[in-house]
ChimeraX commands (.cxc) that place a marker at each C-alpha (Angstrom):
marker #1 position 14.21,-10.96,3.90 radius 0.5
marker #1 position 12.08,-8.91,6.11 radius 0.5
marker #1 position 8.81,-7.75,5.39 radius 0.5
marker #1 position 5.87,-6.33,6.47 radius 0.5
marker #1 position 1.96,-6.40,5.40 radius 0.5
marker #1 position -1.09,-4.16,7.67 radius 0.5
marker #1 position -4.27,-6.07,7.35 radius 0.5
marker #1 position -7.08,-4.07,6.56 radius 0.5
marker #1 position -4.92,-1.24,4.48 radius 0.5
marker #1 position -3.14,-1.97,0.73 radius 0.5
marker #1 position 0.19,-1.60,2.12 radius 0.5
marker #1 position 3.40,-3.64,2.62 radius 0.5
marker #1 position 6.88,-3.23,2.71 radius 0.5
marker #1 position 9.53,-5.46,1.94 radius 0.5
marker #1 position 13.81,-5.63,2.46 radius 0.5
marker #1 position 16.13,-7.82,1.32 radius 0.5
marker #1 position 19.93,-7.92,2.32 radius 0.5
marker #1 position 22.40,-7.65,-0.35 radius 0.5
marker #1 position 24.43,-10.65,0.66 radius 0.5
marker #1 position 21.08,-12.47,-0.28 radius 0.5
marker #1 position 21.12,-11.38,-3.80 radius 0.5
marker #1 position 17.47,-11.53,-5.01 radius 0.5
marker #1 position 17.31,-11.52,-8.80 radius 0.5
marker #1 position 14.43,-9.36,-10.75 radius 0.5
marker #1 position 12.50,-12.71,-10.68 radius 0.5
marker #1 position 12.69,-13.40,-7.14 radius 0.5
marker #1 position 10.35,-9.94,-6.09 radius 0.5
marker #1 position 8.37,-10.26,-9.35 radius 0.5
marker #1 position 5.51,-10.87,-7.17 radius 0.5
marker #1 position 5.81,-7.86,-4.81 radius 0.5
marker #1 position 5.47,-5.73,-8.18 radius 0.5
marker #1 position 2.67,-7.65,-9.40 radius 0.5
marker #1 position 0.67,-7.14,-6.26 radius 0.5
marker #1 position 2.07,-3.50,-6.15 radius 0.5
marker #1 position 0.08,-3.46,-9.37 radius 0.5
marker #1 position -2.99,-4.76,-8.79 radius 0.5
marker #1 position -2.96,-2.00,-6.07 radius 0.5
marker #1 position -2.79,0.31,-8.20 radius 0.5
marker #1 position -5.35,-0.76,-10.33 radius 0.5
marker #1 position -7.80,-1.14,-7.23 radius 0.5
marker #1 position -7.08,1.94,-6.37 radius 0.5
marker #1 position -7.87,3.78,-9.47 radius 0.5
marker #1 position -10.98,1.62,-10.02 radius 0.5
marker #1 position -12.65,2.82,-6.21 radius 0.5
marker #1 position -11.54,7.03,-6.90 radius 0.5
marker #1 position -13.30,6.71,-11.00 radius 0.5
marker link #1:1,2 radius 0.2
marker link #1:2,3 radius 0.2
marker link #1:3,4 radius 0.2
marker link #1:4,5 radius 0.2
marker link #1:5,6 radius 0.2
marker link #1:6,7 radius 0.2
marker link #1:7,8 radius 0.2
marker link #1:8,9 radius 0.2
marker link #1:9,10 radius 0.2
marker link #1:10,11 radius 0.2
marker link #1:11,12 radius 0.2
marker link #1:12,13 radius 0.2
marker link #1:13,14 radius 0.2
marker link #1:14,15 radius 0.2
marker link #1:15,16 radius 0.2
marker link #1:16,17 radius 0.2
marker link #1:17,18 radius 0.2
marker link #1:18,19 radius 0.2
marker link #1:19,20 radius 0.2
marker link #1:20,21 radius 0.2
marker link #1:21,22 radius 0.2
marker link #1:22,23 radius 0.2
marker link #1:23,24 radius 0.2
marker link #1:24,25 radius 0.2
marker link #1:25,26 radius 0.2
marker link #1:26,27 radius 0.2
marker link #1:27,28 radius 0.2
marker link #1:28,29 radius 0.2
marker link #1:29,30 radius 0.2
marker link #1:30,31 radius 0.2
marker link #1:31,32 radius 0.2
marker link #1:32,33 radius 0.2
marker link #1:33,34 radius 0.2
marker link #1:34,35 radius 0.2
marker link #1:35,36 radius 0.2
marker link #1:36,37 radius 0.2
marker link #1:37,38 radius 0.2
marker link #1:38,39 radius 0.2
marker link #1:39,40 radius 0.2
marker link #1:40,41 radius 0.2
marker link #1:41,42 radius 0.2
marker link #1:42,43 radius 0.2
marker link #1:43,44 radius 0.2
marker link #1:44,45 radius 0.2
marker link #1:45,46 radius 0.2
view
């Protein structure tokens, strides 16, 4: 896994190999914090 995060912006970036195999649980987090991005977002341009 390799993965990237820019402090002081709402971005990161993740990749994971495919010989690794990471199941829909395993990145449930990235989306969840992908999420609450969005929300953020949304909340500051209302």
């Amino acid at each position: 896994v390799a993965g990237i995060r820019i402090k002081g912006k709402d971005c990161f970036s993740v990749q994971y190999h495919p010989e690794a195999s990471p199941g829909p649980h395993d990145a449930e987090y990235l989306f969840d914090q992908f999420i609450e991005s969005l929300k953020k977002s949304k909340m500051v341009k209302a």
